[in-house]
C-alpha positions in Angstrom: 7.7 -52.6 9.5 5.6 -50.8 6.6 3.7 -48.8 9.9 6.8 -47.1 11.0 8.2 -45.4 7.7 6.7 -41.6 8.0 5.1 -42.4 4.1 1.9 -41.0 4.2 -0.7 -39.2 1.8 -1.3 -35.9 2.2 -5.0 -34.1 1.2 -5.2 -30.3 0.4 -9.0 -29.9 0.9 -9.4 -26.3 -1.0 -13.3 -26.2 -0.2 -12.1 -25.9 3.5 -8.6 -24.7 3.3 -7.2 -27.3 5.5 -4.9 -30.2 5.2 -5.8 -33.6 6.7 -5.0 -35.3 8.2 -2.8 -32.0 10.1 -0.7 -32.5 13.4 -1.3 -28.8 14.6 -4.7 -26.5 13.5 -4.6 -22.8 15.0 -6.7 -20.1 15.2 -5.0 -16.6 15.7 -7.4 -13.7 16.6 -6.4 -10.1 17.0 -6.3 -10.5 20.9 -3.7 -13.4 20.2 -1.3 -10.7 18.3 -2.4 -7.3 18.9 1.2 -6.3 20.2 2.3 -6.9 16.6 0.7 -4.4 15.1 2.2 -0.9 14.6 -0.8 0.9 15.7 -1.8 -0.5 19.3 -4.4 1.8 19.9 -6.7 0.8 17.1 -5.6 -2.7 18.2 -7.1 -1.6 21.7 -10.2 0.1 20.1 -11.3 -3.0 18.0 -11.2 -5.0 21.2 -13.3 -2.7 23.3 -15.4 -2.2 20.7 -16.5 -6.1 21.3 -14.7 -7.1 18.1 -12.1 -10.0 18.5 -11.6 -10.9 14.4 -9.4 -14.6 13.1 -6.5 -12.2 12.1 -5.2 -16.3 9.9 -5.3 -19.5 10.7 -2.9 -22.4 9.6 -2.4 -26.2 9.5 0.4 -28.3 10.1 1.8 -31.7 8.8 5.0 -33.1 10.5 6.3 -36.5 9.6 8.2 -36.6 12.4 10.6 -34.0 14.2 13.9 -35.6 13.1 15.8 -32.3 11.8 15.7 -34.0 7.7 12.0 -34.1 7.4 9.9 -30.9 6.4 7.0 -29.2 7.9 4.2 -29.0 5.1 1.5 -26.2 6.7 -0.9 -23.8 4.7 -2.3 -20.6 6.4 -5.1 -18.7 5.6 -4.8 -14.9 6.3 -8.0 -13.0 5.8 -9.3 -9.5 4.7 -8.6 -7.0 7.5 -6.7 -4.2 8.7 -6.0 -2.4 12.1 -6.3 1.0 11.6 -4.1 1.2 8.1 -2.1 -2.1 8.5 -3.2 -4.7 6.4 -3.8 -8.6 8.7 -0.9 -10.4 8.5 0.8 -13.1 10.7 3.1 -12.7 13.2 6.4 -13.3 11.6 9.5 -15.3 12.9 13.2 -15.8 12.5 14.1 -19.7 12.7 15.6 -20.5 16.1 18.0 -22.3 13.8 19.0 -20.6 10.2 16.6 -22.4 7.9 14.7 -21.4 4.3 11.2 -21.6 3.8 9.1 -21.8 0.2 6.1 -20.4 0.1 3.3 -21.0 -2.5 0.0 -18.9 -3.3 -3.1 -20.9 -3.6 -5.5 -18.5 -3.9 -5.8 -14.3 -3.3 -2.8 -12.2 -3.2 -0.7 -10.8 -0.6 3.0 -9.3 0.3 5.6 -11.4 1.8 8.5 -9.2 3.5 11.4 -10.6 4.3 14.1 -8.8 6.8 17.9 -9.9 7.7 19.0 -9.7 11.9 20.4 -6.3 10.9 17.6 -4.6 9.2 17.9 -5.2 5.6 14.4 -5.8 3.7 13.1 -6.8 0.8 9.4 -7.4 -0.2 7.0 -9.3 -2.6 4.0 -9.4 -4.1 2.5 -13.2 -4.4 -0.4 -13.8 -6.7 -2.0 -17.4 -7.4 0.3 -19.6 -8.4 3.3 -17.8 -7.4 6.3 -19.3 -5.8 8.8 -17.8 -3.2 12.0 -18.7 -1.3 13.0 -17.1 1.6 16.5 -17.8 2.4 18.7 -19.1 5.7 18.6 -16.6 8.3 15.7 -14.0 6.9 12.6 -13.0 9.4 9.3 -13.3 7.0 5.9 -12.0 7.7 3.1 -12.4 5.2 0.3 -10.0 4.7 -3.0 -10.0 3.0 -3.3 -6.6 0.9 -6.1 -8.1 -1.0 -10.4 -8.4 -0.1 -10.4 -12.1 -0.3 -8.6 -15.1 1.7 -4.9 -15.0 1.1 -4.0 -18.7 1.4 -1.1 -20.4 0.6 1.2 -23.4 1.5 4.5 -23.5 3.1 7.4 -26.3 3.7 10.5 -25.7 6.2 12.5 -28.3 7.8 11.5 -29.6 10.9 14.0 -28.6 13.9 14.1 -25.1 12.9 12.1 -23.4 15.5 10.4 -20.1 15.6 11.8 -16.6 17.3 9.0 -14.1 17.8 10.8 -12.1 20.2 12.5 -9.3 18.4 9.5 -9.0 16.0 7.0 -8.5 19.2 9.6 -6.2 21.1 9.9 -3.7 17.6 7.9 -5.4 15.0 9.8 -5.3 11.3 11.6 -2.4 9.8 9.0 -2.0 7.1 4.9 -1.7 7.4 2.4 -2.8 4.3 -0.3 -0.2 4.7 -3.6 0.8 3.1 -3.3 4.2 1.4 -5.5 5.9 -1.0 -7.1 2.3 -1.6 -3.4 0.6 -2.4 -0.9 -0.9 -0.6 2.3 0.4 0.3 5.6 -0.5 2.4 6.5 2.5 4.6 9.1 2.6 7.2 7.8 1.5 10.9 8.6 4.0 13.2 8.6 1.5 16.3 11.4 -0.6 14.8 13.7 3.0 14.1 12.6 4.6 17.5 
């Protein structure tokens, strides 16, 4: 009976940024996500130029998908940018209105946050730091910093992930590299 209750321990190996034992490991590479990227042609340039970089990678633990567990992950974004835009994942809307926590293990980076009609809000996460995004907010995480921006998330299983509207126009807001700092500017593909 003991073998059936989804009890299990989980290890956060920080010399390898992984958790084990993981249900789902992925490597994203620019080639994987260049369409979310405001500037497509530097996208395009970096890939003809031979150069096909791990954009993050993340790790997943899932007890089980019966909608009351959680989904424990941690991602890894490194140090990068295509042409001014900091790497970053994808970002996602939950198929089905859900909060997420995120928590910084090491590096620092921006999490922004945006509502189905536009609104955003942003945040800067150092180690240690803490964050909830609430039901029904898209969230994208970028790395504005020259190290590994890893942290750990938790969601509830069953909430799916919507790329769609974050491909088609990408967020309302851009984290950019200018004058050697970061800074959120409007995206003109999401206004145009």
């Amino acid at each position: 009976m003991a073998s059936e209750i989804p009890f299990q321990r989980i290890r956060l190996n920080l010399r390898k940024y992984i958790l084990e034992p993981a249900k789902r490991r992925r490597e994203v590479k620019l080639s994987d996500m260049k369409e979310f990227f405001s500037d497509l042609e530097a996208a395009e340039r970096m890939l003809s130029s031979g150069k096909d970089p791990v954009i993050y990678q993340y790790c997943e633990y899932e007890a089980s998908e019966e909608p009351d567990n959680l989904i424990l992950g941690l991602t890894v974004i490194y140090p990068g940018k295509v042409g001014k835009e900091y790497f970053m994942t994808r970002g996602h809307f939950h198929e089905k209105d859900s909060g997420e926590i995120y928590y910084c293990i090491y590096g620092s980076g921006i999490i922004l946050i945006q509502s189905k009609d536009g609104q955003t809000a942003y945040m800067e996460l150092k180690q240690g730091d803490l964050c909830y995004v609430p039901p029904g907010w898209g969230h994208r995480t970028i790395n504005t910093g020259r190290k590994r921006f890893v942290f750990l998330f938790v969601y509830p299983s069953g909430s799916g992930h919507d790329y769609g509207i974050i491909k088609e126009k990408g967020f309302a807001k851009l984290v950019i590299e200018e004058k050697g700092k970061w800074k959120v500017v409007d995206n003109p593909r999401y206004l145009g």
